[in-house]
N, C-alpha and C positions, 0 to 999 in steps of 0.2 A: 504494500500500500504506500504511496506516495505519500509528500509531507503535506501534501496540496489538499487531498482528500480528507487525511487525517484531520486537519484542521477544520473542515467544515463538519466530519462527523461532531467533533469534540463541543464546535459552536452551536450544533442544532440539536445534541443532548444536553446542552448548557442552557438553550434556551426550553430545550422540554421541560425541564427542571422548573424551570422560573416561574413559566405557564401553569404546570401542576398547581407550584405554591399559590399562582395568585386564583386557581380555582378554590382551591381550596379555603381561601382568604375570602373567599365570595360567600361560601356559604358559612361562613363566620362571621360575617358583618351582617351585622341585624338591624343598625341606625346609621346615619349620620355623622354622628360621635365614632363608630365605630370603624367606621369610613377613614374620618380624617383624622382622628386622636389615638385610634386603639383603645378609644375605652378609659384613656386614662390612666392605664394598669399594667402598663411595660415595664417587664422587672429591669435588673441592674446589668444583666450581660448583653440582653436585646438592645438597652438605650444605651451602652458603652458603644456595641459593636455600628448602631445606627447612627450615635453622633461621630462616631472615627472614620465611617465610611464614605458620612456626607460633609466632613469638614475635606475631605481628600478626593479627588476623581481626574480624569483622563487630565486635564487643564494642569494637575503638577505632574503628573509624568510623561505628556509631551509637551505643554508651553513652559511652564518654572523650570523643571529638573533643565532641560537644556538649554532655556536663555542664562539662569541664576547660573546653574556649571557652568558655563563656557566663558561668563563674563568674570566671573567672583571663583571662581575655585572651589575650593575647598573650604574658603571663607563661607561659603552659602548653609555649611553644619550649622551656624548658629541661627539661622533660621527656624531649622527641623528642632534643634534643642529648645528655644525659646519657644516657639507654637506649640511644643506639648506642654511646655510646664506652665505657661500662661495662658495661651489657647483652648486648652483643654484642661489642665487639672484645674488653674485659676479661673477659670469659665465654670464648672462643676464646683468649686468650692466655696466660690463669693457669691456666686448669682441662681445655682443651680437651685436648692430648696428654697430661696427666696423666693422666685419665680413660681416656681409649684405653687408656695403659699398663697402669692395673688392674684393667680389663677382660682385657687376658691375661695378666695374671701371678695376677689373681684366678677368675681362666675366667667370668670373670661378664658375663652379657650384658643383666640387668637391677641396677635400682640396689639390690633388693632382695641380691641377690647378692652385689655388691659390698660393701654394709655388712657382711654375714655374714662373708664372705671378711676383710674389712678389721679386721674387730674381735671375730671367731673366737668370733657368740654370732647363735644362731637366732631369737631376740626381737628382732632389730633387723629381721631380714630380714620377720616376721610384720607389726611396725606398718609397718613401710614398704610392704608391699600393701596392710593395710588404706585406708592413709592414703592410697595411691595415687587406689586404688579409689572410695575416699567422696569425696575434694577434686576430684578430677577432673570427676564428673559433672556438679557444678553448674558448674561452670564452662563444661563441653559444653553445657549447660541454655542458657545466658547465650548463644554463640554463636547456636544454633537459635534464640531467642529475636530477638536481632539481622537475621539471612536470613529470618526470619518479617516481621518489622516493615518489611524491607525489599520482598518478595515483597506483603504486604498492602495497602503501597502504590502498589505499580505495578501489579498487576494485579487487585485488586479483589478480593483472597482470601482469605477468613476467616482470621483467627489461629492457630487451629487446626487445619485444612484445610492451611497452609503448613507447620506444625511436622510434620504425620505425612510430608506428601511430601518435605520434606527429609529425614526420617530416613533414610525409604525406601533415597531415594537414596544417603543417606552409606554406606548398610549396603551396598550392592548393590556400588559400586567399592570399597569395602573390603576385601568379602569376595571379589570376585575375584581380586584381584591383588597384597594386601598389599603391604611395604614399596616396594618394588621399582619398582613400578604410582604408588603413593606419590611419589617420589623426582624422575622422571621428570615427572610432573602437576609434581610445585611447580615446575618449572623455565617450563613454560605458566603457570603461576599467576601465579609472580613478572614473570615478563614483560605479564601483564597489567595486575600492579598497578601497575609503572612507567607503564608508558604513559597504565592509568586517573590517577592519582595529577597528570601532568604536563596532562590534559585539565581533571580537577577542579581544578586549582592556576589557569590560565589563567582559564577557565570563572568560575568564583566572582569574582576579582578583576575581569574585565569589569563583570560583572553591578555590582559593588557600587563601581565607579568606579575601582581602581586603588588601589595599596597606599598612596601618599599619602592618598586619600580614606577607605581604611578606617580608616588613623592618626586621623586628621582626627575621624570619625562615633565610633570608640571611646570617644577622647580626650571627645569632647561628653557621652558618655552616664557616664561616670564614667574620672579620669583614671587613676585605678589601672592603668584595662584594659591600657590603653600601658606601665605602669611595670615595672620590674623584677621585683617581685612584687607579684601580683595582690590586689584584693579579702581573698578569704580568710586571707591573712598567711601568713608564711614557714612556720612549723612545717607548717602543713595541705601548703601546695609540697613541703616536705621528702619530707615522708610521703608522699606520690604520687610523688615523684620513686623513693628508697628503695625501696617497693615494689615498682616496676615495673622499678628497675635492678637489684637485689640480688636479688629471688626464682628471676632465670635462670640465677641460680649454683646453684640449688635443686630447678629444676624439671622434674620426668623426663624428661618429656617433651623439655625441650629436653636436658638432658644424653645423654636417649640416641643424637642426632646424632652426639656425638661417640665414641661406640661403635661406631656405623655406618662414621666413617669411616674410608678407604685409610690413609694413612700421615701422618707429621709434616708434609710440604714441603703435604699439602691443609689443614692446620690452617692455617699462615702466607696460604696465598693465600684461604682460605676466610672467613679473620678478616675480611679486609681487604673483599672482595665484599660480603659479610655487612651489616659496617661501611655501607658506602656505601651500600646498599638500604634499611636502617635509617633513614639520617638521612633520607633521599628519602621512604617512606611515611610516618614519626613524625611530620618536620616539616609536610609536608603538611596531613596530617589534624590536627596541632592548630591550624593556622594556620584553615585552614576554618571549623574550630568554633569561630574567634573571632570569624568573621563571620557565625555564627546571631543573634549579636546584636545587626545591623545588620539583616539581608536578612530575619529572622521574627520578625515584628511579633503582637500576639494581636489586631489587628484584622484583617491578611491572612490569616494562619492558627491560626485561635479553636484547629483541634483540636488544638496543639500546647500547650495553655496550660490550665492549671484555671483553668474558670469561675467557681469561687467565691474563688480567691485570685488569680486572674492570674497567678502563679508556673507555669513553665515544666514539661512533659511532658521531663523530658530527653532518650528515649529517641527523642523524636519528634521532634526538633528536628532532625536530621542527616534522615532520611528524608522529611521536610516540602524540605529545602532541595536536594536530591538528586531530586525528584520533582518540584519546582513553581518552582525557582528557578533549575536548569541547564536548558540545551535541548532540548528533548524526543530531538533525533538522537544531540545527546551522553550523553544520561542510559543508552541500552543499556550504552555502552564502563564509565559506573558504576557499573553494575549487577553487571556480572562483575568489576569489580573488587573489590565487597565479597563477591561468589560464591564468587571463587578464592582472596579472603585466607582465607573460613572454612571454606571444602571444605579447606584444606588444615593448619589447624590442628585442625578436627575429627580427621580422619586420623592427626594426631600422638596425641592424645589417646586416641583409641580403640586405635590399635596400642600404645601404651604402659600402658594400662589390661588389654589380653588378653595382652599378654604376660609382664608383671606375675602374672595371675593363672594362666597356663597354667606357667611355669618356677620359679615361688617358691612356689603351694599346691599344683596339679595335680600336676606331677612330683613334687615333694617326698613326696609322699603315696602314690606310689605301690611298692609292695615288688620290684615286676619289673619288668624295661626295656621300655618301652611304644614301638610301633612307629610308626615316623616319621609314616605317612599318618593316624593317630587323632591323633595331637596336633596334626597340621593341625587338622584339621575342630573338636577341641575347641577352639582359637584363633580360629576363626571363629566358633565359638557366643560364645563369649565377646564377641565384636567385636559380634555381632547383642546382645546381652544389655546391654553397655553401651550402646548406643544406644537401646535401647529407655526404660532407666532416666534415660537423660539428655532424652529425650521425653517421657515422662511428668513429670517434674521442672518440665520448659519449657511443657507445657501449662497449669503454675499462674499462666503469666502473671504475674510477680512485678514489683514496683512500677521497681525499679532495675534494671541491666543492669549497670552501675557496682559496684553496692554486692557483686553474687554474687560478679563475678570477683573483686572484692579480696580478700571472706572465702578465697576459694577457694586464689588465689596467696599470702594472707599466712598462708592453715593448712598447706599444704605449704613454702613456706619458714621456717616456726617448725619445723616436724618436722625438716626435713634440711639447714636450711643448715649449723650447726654440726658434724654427726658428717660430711657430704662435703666442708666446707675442710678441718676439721683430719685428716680420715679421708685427705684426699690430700696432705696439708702437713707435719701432726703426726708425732711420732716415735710408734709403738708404745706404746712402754714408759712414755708419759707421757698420750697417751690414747688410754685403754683405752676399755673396755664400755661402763663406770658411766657414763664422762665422755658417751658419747653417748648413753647410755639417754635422761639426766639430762637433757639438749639438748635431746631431742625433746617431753618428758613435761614440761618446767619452760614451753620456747618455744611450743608449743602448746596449754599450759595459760592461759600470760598470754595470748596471742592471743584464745581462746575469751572469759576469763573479763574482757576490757578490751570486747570486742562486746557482749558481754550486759549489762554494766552504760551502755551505752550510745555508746558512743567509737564517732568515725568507722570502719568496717572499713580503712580503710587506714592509720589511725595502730596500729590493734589488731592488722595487719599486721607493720607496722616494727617496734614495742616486738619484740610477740613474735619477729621473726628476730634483732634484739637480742639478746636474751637468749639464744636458741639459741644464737648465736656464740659470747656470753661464757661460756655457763654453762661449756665444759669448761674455758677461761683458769682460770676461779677455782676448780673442783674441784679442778685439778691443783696450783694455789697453793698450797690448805690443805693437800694431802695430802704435797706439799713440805715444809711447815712441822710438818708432823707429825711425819714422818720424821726432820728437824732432832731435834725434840728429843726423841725417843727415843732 
C-alpha cells in the first residue's frame, strides 16, 4: 500500500471517528444548554483537554511555529513557557472559578451576558456579540487556511477544493452533536497531539543531527538565533509573548470553558492538566520552527521562498518541513495532529460565535418564550452560517496566517480584557458602565487605529489590551478626585 492511500485511509477513519462521536453527541443533547454548554457539567480532564486544544490549532503549527522559528530562534521557547504558565495555568487560577461563579449568580451563560448582568447596561452585552461575531471569523478564516495548506500539501488539492471540504466537514460534526460531541472529540484530539507532538519532537531533531547540532547550525547562521532574545529584539518578543499570554484572559471562546465546567476541585486539577499539555504542544512547535531554518533551504524547497527576494513563504515553511523533511510513515500521525488541534479549536469558535448570537440577539429579541427545539435548530443555522462566512473569508487566500490571528486575538482582547478583570475583581460601585464602555471603545480603538497606520498587528494587539486594562484604573482615579473636591 502506498503512503498516498494510507493516508487517506487513516483520514477517513479519523473522520468516521468524529462523525460516530458527534452522532452520538446528538442523541445526548436534549436542550439548548446542552447544545452549546454541555450542561454545564464538564468534569476536569474534558475542560483541560478542551481549553489546550482550542487555545492551540493549525495557525501555531503552520503560521507561528514557522514565522516565530525562522525569525526568533530558539528565543521563541519563551513564548511556549510563558503561554502555559500564564495563559493557561494563570487563566485557570485567577479567573477560572471566578467566572463559573458569575455565570450563576449572573445566570449568564455567554460573556455577553455576563457583562450585562455585571454592569446592569445592555450596550455592553450588544458590542460584545458584535465583537464576538466579527473577531472570530477571521480568525476561523486563518485556521481553515492553515488545514488547507496543510491538506494541499499532502494530497495534491487545490486550495480551494481543501477550504470548502473542511468547512463541510466542520459544519457537519458540529451541527450534530454540539458541545457535548465537542468535549468528548478534544479528549481524542488532545491525545493525539501529544503523541503527534512527541513523534515530531524526535522526528525533526534526527533529521537535523540532534539538539547539539541544531545549536551548532543556528548559532553558524546568525548567533542571535541561540540567544536569549532573538533577531527581532525584545519589544517585538514582548508583544508576541503579551498577546498570546494575556488575550486568554479575554477570549470567549476560551472563557466559556470555564462556564462549562462541574465545580471548583475540576478548576485546580484542570489548571494543572491544562498547564502540562501547554508547555508539551507550545514548546514543541516552536522548537520545530527553529529548525525551518536549518532543514528548508530555497535551493531544496524554491516553493517555500519568493523568487524575487529569496525571503521566506512563512506559511509554507512548516508544511514544506512536515511533508518532505519527516518520514513519509510518520508524516500520517502529523497530519492528524494538526487535524485534531484545529477541528477542535474551530469547534470552540463556532459554538461560541452561535451561541453568542442565539442567547444575546435571538432571545433577547424575542417578546414570547420560544420553544426549546426552534432555538436548537436556530443555533445550528447559526453554526452552519459562521462557517460559511469564515470560508468564504479563507478562500481570499491572504498573505499571513500570523498577521489574521493576531489582529483577530489582539481586537477581542482590546474589547474585553479590561470590563472581565475588573468586571470579576473590581468593586461595583467603583467600576461601573462608563468604566467598561470606555475599555472597550478606547482598547479597541488604539488597537485598530496603531494597525492601520502600520504597526506590527501584535504590538497593535498589546498596546490596545493595555489600554483596555488601564482605561477603567484611570477613569475611576479622576472620578475619585472629582468627588474629593466637591
Amino acid at each position: 500500500m502506498s503512503i498516498e492511500i494510507l493516508k487517506i485511509v487513516v483520514i477517513v477513519l479519523y473522520a468516521g471517528i468524529i462523525l460516530y462521536v458527534g452522532i452520538i453527541g446528538k442523541r445526548k443533547t436534549k436542550s439548548t444548554e446542552d447544545l452549546l454548554f454541555g450542561g454545564g457539567k464538564i468534569g476536569a480532564l474534558m475542560s483541560a483537554f478542551s481549553y489546550g486544544t482550542a487555545y492551540f490549532s493549525a495557525v501555531l503549527f503552520i503560521g507561528f511555529a514557522g514565522q516565530i522559528g525562522w525569525n526568533y530562534g530558539l528565543s521563541g521557547l519563551w513564548i511556549a513557557l510563558i503561554n502555559a504558565l500564564v495563559g493557561v495555568f494563570g487563566a485557570w487560577m485567577i479567573i477560572g472559578w471566578r467566572m463559573k461563579s458569575a455565570s450563576l449568580q449572573y445566570n449568564a451563560q455567554t460573556l455577553g451576558e455576563f457583562l450585562e448582568g455585571r454592569y446592569q447596561n445592555s450596550h455592553l452585552r450588544i458590542i460584545s456579540t458584535f465583537a464576538i461575531f466579527i473577531f472570530l471569523i477571521p480568525y476561523s478564516a486563518a485556521v481553515f487556511m492553515g488545514l488547507s495548506y496543510l491538506f494541499q500539501f499532502n494530497f495534491n488539492i487545490p486550495y480551494e477544493i481543501a477550504v470548502i471540504v473542511m468547512g463541510v466537514f466542520t459544519t457537519f460534526y458540529l451541527v450534530m452533536g454540539g458541545y457535548k460531541s465537542v468535549a468528548i472529540i478534544d479528549v481524542i484530539f488532545g491525545s493525539i497531539m501529544l503523541v503527534g507532538v512527541s513523534v515530531l519532537l524526535y522526528s525533526t531533531s534526527s533529521t537535523a543531527g540532534g539538539f547539539e547540532e541544531i545549536l551548532s547550525k543556528l548559532n553558524a547562521i546568525d548567533p542571535k538565533l541561540t540567544a536569549t532574545v532573538g533577531p527581532p529584539g525584545l519589544w517585538s518578543l514582548f508583544s508576541l509573548i503579551f498577546l498570546t499570554s494575556i488575550a486568554p484572559f479575554a477570549m470567549p471562546q476560551l472563557l466559556q470553558k470555564f462556564v462549562s465546567i462541574k465545580d471548583r476541585k475540576s478548576i485546580k486539577k484542570g489548571a494543572i492538566a491544562s498547564t502540562i499539555f501547554a508547555l508539551i504542544i507550545g514548546g514543541v512547535a516552536y522548537f520545530v520552527g527553529a529548525t525551518t531554518r536549518i532543514l528548508i533551504t530555497p535551493e531544496e524547497f524554491p516553493e517555500a521562498f519568493n523568487l524575487d527576494s529569496g525571503t521566506p513563504i512563512y506559511d509554507r515553511l512548516m508544511p514544506e518541513l512536515l511533508g518532505h523533511v519527516v518520514p513519509d510513515f510518520l508524516s500520517i500521525l502529523l497530519l492528524l495532529l494538526i487535524l485534531a488541534a484545529s477541528m477542535s479549536s474551530l469547534a470552540s469558535m463556532v459554538l461560541t460565535s452561535s451561541s453568542t448570537f442565539v442567547k444575546d440577539i435571538y432571545l433577547k429579541l424575542q417578546k414570547e418564550e420560544i420553544e426549546d427545539r426552534k432555538v436548537k435548530k436556530i443555533s445550528r443555522l447559526a453554526s452552519v452560517i459562521f462557517v460559511i462566512l469564515a470560508v468564504v473569508l479563507a478562500l481570499g487566500n491572504f498573505d499571513s496566517i500570523v498577521m489574521i490571528m493576531s489582529l483577530s486575538w489582539g481586537a477581542l482582547g482590546s474589547v474585553f480584557l479590561g470590563p472581565v478583570i475588573w468586571g470579576l475583581y473590581g468593586k461595583p460601585s467603583i467600576f461601573t458602565k462608563f468604566e467598561a464602555l470606555f475599555a472597550s471603545i478606547f482598547g479597541l480603538g488604539t488597537c485598530f487605529l496603531l494597525a492601520i497606520v502600520g504597526r506590527p498587528t501584535p504590538e497593535a494587539g498589546t498596546i490596545g489590551m493595555l489600554v483596555s486594562f488601564c482605561t477603567p484604573i484611570l477613569l475611576a482615579c479622576i472620578r475619585k478626585i472629582q468627588q474629593k473636591q466637591q
